[in-house]
DSSP file (Angstrom, degrees, kcal/mol; ACC not computed):
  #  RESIDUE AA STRUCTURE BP1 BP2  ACC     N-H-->O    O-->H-N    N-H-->O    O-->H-N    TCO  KAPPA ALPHA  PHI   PSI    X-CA   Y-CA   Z-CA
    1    1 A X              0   0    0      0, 0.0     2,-0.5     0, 0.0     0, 0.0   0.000 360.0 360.0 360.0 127.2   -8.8    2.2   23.1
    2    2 A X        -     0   0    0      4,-0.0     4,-0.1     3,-0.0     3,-0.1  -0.797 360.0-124.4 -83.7 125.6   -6.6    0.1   24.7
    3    3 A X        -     0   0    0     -2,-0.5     2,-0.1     1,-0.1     4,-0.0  -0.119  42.1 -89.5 -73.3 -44.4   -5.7   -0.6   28.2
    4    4 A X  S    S+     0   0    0      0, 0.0    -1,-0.1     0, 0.0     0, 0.0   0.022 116.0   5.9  32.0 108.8   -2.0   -0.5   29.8
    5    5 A X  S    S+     0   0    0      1,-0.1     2,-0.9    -2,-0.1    -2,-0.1   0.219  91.5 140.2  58.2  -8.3   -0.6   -4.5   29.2
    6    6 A X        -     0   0    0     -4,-0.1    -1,-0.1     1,-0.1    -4,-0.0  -0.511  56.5-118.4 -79.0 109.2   -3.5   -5.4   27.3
    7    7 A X        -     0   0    0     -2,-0.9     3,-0.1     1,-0.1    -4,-0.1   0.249  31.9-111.7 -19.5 121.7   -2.2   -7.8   24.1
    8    8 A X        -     0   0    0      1,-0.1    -1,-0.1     2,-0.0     2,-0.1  -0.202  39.4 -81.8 -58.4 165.4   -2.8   -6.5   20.7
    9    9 A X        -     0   0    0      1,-0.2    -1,-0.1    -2,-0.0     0, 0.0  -0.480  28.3-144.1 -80.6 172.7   -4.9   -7.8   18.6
   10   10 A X  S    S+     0   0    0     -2,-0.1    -1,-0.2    -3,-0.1     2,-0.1   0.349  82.6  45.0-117.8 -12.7   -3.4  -11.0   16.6
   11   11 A X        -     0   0    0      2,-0.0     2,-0.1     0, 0.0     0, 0.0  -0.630  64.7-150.6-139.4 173.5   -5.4   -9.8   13.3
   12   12 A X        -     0   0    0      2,-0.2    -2,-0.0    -2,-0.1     0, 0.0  -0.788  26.2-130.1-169.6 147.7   -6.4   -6.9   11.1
   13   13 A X  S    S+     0   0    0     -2,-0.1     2,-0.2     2,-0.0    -1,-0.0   0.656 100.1  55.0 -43.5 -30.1   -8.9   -5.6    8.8
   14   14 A X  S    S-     0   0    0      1,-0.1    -2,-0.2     3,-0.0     2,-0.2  -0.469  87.4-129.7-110.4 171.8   -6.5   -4.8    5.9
   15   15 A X     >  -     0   0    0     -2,-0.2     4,-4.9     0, 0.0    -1,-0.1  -0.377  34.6 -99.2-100.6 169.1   -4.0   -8.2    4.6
   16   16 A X  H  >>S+     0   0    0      2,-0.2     4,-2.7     1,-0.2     5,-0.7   0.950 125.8  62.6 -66.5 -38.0   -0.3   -7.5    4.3
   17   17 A X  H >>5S+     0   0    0      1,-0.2     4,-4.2     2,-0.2     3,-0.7   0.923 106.4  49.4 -40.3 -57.4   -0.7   -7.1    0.4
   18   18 A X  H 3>5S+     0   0    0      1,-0.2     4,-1.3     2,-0.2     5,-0.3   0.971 109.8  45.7 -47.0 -65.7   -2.9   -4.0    1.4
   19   19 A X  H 3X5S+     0   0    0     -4,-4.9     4,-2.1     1,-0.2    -1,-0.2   0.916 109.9  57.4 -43.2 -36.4   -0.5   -2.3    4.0
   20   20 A X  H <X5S+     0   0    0     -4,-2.7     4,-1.8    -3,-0.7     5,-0.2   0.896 109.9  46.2 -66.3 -55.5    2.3   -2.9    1.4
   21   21 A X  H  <<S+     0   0    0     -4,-4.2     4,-0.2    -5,-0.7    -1,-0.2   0.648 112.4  46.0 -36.3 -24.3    0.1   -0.8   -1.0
   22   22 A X  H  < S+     0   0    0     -4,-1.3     4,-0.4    -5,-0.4    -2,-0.3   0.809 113.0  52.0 -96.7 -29.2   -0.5    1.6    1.3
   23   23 A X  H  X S+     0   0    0     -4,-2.1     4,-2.6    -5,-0.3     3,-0.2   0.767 112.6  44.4 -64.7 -51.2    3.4    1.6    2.2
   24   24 A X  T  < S+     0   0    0     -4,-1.8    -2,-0.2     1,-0.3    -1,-0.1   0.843 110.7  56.6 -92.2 -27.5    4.5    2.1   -1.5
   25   25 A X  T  4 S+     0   0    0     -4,-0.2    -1,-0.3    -5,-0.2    -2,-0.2   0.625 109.2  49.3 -81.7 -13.4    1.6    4.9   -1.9
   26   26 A X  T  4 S+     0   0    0     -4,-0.4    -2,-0.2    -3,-0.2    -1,-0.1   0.802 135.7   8.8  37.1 -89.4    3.2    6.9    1.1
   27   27 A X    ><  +     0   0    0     -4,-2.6     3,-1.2     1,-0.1    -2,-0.2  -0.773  65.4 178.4-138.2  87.7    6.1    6.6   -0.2
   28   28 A X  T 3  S+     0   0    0      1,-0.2    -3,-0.1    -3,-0.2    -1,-0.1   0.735  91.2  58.5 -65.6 -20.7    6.6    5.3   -4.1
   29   29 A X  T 3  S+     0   0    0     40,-0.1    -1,-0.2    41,-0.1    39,-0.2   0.790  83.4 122.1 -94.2  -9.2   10.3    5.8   -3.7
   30   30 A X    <   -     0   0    0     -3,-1.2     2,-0.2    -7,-0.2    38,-0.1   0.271  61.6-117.2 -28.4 128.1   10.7    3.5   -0.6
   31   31 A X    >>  -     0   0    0      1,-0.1     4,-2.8    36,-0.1     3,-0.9  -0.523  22.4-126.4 -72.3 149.3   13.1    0.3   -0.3
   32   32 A X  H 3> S+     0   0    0      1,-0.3     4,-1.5    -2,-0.2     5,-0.2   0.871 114.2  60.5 -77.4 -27.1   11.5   -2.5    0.1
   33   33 A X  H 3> S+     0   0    0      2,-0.2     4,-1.4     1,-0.2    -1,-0.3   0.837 109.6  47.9 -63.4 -16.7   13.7   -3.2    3.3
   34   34 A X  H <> S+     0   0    0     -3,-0.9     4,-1.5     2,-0.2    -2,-0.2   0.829 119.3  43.0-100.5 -44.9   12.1    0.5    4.8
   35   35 A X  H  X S+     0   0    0     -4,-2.8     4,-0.6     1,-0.2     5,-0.3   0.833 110.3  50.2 -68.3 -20.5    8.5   -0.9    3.6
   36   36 A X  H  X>S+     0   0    0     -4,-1.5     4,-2.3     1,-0.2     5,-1.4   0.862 112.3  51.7 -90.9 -19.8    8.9   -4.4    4.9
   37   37 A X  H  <5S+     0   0    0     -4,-1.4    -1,-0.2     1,-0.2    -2,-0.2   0.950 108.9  48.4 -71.7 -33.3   10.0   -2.8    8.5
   38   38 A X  H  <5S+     0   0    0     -4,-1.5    -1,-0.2     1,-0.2    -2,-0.2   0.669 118.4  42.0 -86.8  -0.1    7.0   -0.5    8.7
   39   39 A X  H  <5S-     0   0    0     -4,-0.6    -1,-0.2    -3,-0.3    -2,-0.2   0.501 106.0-129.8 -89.6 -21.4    4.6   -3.6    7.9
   40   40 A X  T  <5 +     0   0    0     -4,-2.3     2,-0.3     1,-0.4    -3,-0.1   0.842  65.3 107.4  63.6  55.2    6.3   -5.5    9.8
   41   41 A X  S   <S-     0   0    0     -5,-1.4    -1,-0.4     1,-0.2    -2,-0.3  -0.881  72.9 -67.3-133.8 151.4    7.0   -8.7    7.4
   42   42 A X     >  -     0   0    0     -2,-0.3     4,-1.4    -3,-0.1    -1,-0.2   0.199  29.8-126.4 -10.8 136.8   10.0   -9.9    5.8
   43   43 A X  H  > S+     0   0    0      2,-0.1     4,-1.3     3,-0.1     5,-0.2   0.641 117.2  53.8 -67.2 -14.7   11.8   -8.2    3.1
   44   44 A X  H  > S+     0   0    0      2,-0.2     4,-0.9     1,-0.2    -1,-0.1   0.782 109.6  50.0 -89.7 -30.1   11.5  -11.6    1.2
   45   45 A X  H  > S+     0   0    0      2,-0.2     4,-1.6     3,-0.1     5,-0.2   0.924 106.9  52.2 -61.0 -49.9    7.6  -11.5    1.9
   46   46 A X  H >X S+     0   0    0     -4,-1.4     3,-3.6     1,-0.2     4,-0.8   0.782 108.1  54.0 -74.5 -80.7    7.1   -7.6    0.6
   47   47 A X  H 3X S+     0   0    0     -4,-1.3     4,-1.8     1,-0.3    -1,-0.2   0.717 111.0  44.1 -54.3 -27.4    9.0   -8.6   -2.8
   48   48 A X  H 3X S+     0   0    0     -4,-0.9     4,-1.8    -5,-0.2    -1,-0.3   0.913 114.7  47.9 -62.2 -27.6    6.5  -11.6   -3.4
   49   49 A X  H <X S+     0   0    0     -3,-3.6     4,-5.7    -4,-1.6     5,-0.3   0.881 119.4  41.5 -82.9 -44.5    3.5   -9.3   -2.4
   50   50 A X  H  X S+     0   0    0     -4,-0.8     4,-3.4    -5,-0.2    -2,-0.2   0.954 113.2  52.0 -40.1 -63.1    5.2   -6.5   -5.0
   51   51 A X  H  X S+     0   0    0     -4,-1.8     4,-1.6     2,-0.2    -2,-0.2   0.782 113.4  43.1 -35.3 -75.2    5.9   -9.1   -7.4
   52   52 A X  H  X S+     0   0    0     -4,-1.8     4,-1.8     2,-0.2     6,-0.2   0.794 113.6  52.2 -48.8 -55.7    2.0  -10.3   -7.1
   53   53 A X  H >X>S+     0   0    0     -4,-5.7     5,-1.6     2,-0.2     3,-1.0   0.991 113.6  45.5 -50.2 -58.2    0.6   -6.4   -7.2
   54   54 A X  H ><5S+     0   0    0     -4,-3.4     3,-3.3     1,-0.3    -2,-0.2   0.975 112.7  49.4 -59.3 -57.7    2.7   -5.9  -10.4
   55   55 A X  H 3<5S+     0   0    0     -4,-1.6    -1,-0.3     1,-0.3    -2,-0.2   0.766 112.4  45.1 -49.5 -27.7    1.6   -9.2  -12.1
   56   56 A X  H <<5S-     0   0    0     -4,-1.8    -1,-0.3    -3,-1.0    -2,-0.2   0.451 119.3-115.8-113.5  -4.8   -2.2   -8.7  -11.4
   57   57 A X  T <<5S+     0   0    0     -3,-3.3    -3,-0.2    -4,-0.7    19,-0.1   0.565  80.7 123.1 104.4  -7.1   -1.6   -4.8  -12.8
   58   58 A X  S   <S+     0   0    0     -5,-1.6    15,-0.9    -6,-0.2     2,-0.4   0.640  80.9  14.1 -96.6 -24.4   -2.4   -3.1   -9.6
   59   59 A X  E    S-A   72   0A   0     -6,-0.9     2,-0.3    13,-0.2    -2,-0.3  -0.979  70.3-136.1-146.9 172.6    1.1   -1.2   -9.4
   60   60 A X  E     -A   71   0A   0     11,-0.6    11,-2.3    -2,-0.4     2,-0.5  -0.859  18.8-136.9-135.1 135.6    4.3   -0.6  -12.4
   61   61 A X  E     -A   70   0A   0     -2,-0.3     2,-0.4     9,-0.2     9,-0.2  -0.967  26.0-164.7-120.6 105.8    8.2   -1.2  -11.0
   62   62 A X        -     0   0    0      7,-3.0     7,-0.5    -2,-0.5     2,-0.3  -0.704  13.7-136.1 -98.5 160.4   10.1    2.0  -12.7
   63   63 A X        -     0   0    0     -2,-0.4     2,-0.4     5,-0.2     5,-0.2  -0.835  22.5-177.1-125.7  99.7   13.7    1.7  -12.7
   64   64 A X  B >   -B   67   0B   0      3,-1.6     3,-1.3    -2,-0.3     2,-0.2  -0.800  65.2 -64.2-135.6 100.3   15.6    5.0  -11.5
   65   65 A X  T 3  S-     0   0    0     -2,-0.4     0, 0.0     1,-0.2     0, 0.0  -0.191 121.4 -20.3  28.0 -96.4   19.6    4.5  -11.8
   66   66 A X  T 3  S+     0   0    0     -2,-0.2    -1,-0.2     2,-0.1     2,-0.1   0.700 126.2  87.6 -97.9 -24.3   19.8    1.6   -9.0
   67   67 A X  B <  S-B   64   0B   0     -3,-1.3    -3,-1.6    -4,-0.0     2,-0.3  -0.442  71.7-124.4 -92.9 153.1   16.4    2.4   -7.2
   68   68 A X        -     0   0    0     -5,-0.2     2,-0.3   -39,-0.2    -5,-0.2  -0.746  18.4-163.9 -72.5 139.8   12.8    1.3   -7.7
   69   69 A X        -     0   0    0     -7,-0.5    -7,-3.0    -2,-0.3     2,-0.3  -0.623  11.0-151.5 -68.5 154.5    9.7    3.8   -8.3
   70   70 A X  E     -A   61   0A   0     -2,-0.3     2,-0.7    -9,-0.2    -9,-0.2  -0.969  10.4-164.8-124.7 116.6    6.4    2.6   -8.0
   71   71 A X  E     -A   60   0A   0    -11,-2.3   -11,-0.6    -2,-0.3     2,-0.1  -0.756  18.7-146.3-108.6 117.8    3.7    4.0   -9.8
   72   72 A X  E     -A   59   0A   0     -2,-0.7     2,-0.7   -13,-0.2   -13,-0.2  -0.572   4.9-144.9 -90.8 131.4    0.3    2.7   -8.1
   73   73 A X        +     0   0    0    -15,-0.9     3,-0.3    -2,-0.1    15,-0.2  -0.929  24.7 172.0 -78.9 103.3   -2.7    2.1  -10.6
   74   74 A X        +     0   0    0     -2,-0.7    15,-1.5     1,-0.2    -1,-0.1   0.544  67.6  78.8-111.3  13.7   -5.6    3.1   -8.5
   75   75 A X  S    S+     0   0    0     13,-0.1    -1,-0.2    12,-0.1     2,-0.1   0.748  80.8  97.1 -76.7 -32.7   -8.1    2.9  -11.6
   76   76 A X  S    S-     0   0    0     -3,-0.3    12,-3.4   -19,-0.1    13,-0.3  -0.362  70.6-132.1 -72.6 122.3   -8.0   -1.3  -10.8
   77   77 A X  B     -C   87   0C   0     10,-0.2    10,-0.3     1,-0.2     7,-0.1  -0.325  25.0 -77.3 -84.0 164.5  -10.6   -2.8   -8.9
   78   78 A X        -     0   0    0      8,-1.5    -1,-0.2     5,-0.6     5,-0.1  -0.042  30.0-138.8 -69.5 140.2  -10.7   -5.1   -6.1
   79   79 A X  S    S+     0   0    0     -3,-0.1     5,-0.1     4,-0.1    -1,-0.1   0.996  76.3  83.4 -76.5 -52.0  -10.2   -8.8   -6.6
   80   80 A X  S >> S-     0   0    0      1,-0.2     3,-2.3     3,-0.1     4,-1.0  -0.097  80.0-131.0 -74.5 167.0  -12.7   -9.9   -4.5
   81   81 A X  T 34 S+     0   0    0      1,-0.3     4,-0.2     2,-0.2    -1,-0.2   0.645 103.6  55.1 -82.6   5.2  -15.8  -10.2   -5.4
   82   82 A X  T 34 S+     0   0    0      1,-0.2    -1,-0.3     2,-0.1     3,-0.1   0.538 126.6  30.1 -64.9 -21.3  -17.6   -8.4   -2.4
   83   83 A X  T X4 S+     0   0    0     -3,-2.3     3,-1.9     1,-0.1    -5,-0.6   0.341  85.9 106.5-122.7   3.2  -15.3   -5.5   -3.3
   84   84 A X  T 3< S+     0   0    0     -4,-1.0    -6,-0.2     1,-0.2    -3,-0.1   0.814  71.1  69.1 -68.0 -12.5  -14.9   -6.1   -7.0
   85   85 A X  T 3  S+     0   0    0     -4,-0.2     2,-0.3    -8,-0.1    -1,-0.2   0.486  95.5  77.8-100.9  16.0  -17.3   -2.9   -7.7
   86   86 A X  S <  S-     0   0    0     -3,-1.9    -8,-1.5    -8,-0.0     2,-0.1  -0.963  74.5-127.3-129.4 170.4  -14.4   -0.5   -6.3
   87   87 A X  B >   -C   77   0C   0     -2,-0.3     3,-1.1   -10,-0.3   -10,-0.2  -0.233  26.9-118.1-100.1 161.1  -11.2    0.8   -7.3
   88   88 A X  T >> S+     0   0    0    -12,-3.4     4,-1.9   -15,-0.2     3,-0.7   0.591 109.0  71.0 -70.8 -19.0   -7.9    0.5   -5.4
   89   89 A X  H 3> S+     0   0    0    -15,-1.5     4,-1.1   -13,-0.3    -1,-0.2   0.630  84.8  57.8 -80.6  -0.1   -8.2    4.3   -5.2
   90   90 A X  H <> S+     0   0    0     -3,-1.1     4,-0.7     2,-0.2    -1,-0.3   0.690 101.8  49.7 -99.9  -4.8  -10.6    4.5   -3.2
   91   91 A X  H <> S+     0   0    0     -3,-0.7     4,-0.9    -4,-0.2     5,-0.3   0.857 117.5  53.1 -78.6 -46.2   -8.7    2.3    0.0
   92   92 A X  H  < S+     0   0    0     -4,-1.9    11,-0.4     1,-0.2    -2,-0.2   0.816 105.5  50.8 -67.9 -20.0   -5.7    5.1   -1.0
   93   93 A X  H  < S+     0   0    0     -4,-1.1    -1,-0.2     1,-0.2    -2,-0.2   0.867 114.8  39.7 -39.6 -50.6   -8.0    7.8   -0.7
   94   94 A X  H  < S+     0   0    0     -4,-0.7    -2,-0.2    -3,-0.2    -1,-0.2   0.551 134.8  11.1 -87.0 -30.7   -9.2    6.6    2.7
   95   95 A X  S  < S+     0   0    0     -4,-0.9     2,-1.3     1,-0.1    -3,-0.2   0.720  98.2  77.7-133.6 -49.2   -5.6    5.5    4.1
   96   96 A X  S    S+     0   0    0     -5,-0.3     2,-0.2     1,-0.2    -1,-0.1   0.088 106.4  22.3 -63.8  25.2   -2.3    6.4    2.3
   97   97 A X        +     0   0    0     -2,-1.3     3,-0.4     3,-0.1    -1,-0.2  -0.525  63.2 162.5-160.5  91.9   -1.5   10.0    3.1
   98   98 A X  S    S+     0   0    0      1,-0.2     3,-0.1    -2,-0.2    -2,-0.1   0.385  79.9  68.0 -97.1   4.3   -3.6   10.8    6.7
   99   99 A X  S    S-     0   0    0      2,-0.1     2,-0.3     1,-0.0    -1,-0.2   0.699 116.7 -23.3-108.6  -6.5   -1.1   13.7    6.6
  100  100 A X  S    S-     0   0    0     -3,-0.4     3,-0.1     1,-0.0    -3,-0.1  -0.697 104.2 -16.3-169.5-164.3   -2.2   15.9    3.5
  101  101 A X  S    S-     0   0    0     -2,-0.3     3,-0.3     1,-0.2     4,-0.2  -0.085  78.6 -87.2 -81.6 136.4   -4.0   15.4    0.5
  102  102 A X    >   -     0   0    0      1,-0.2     2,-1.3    -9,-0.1     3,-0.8   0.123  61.6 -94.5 -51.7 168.1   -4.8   11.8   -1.0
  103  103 A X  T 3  S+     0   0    0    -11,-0.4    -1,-0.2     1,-0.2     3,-0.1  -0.476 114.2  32.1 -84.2 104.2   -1.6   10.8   -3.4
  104  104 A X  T 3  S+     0   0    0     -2,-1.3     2,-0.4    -3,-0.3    -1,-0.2   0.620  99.5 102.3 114.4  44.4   -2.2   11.7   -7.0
  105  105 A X  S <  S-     0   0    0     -3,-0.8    -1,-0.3    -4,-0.2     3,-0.1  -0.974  71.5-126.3-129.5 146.1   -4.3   14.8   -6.1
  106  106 A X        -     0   0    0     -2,-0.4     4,-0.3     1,-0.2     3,-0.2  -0.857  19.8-141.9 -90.3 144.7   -3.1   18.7   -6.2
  107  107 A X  S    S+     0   0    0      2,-0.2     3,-0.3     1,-0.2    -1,-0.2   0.599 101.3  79.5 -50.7 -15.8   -3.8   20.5   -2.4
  108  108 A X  S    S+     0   0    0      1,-0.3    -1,-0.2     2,-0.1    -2,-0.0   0.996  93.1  38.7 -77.6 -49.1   -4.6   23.0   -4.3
  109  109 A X              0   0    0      1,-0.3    -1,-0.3    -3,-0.2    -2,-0.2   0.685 360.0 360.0 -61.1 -30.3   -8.1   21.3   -5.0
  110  110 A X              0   0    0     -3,-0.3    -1,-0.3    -4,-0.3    -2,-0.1   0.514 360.0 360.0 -42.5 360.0   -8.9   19.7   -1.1
């Protein structure tokens, strides 16, 4: 907990690529200007990070009249190799919906 004027911390456990994940698993139908403000990077930064997720397979860029979908793979495992022996679904499990049920799950089943 932190005190009244005391500095945040300069760091964080998760990299931006991860919030960005975590951003677009939220909310898959999200602008990237709406994600880059609620990581708080550059719009030019989240399309490089997207751009990087899609190449390595970890997310799909649907195209929906003018807007992007983003359809999150969470079966794809971790790059490094301290984490390669989990899936990306298990970080969404843990972070991307704290308000209901993890994203690609029915409530019915929680």
């Amino acid at each position: 907990m932190s005190s009244p004027g005391r500095r945040l911390p300069e760091w964080t456990f998760l990299t931006n690529h991860g919030h960005v994940l975590l951003a677009l698993a939220r909310d898959p139908q999200a602008r990237l200007r709406d994600v880059a403000t609620r990581v708080g990077i550059t719009e030019r930064s989240v399309q490089a990070i997207v751009a990087d997720l899609e190449d390595e397979g970890y997310l799909t860029r649907i195209r929906v009249g003018r807007r992007n979908v983003y359809q999150l793979h969470p079966h794809r495992r971790f790059r490094h190799p301290a984490e390669a022996r989990h899936r990306i679904g298990e970080l969404l499990a843990l972070f991307a919906d704290h308000d209901g049920p993890a994203p690609g799950t029915d409530p019915d089943d929680a």
